[in-house]
N, C-alpha and C positions, 0 to 999 in steps of 0.2 A: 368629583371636586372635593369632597368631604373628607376625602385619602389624602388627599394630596396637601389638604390643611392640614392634616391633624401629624403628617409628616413633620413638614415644617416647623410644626410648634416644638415636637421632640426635638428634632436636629439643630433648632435656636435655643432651647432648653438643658443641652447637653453640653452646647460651646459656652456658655455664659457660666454652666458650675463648673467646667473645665477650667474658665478661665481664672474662674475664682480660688478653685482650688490651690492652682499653682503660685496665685499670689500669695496666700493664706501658707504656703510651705516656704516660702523666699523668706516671708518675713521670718518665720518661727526658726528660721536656721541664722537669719543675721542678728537675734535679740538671743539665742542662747549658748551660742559660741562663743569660746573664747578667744583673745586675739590677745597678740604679744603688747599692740598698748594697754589694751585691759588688763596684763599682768604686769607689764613693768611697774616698778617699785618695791619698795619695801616689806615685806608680809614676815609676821611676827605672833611666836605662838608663848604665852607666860604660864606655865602651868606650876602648880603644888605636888609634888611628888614628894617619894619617902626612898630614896636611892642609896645604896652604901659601894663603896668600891675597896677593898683593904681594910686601910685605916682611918678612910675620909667615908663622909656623908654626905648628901645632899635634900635641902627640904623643897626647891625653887628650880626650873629649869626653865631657859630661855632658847629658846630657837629662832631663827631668821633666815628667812633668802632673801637678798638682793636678786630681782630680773630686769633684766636689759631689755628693751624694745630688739634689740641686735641678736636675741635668739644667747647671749650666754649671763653669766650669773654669779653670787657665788652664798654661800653657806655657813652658818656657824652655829654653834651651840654652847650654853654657858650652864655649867651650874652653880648654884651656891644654897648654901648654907645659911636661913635669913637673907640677910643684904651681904653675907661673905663670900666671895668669890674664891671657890673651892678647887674648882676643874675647867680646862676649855677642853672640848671636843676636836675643834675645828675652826679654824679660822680664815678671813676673808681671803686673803695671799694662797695658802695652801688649795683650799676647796672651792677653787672654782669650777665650773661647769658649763655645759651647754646644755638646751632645751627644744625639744618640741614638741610643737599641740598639735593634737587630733581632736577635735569636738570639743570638750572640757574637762580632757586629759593630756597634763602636761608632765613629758616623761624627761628625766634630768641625766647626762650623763657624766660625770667626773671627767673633768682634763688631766687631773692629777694623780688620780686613784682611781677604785674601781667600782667608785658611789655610782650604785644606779639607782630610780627612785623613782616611782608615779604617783602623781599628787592629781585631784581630782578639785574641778570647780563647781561649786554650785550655790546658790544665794550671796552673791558678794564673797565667797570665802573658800579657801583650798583645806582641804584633807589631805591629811599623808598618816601613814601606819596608825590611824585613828587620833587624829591630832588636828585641832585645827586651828590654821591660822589667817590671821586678820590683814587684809591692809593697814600697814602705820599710819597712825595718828603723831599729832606732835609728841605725845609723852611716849608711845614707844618706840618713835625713834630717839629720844632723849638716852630713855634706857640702853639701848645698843648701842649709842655712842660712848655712854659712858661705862656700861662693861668694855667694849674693847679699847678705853681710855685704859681701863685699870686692867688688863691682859698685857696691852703695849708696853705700859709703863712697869711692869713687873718682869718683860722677858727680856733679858739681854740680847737678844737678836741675832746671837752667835749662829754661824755656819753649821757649826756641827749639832746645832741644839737644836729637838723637835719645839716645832712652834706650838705645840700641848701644852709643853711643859714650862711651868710659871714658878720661881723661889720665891716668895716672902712679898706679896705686894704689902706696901705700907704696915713691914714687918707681923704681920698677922694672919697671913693667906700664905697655904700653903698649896699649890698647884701641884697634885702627881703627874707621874707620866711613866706609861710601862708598856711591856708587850703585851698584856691583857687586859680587861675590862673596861671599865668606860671611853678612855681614848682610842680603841679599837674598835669600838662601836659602830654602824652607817645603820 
């Protein structure tokens, strides 16, 4: 009789941390996962860099994605000089993208080009090439609206004209654009 308790106590002992355990793994994979509503939005990286490209420099460098809950996206990067808007990388029309997560790696693929890119999630915030960036707040979407105020309003929009390349915003800003160096950049 004392076997046959002492069974029992094991075999109800063994389904109760079973059971525990599996809950204990459910949860830990629905709180550290990421999901395409956790990423959609705005995410924006502002850093201080020391950049030269030619004849142009940069001291500021602005990066952003846009992600769509819809799996696509799109990309930009800005530099300037202070507050002078020097160079655009890339912009929203040109570099768009698709996306998708595995864990809290969301991997980018260019629609338009041959940007590939894995960015990584963790504490609120994405990495890419050792860069990180934030969800927007109001001021830095302010800033992204209004660098690509002042890109827009500076590129003539011509057909033949790469959307890089910027002459004279507000007579001051000179945008290059070439077949090397920054604007060929991913």
């Amino acid at each position: 009789m004392k076997w046959v308790f002492a069974a029992t106590l094991i075999i109800s002992g063994l389904s109760v941390f079973t059971a525990c355990s599996s809950s204990d793994d459910d949860g830990e994979k629905k709180i550290g996962n990421l999901t395409p509503e956790m990423l959609a939005g705005l995410w924006v990286t502002d850093n201080t860099v020391n950049g030269q490209d030619g004849d142009y420099s940069w001291t500021r460098e602005v990066e952003d994605y846009q992600f769509n809950a819809d799996g696509t996206g799109y990309y930009e990067r800005y530099l300037l000089d202070g507050e002078l808007l020097v160079a655009v990388k890339a912009v929203r029309d040109d570099d768009t993208f698709h996306y998708a997560i595995s864990g809290n790696t969301v991997t980018i693929t260019g629609d338009k080009n041959n940007m590939k890119q894995t960015l990584t999630y963790a504490d609120g915030r994405l990495t890419v090439q050792g860069k990180t960036l934030q969800k927007a707040n109001t001021e830095l979407q302010a800033l992204v609206i209004q660098l690509y105020a002042k890109w827009s309003g500076g590129n003539s929009g011509g057909d033949d004209e790469d959307n890089n390349n910027l002459n004279n915003v507000s007579g001051n800003v000179d945008i290059h654009n070439g077949g090397g160096g920054v604007n060929d950049v991913r």
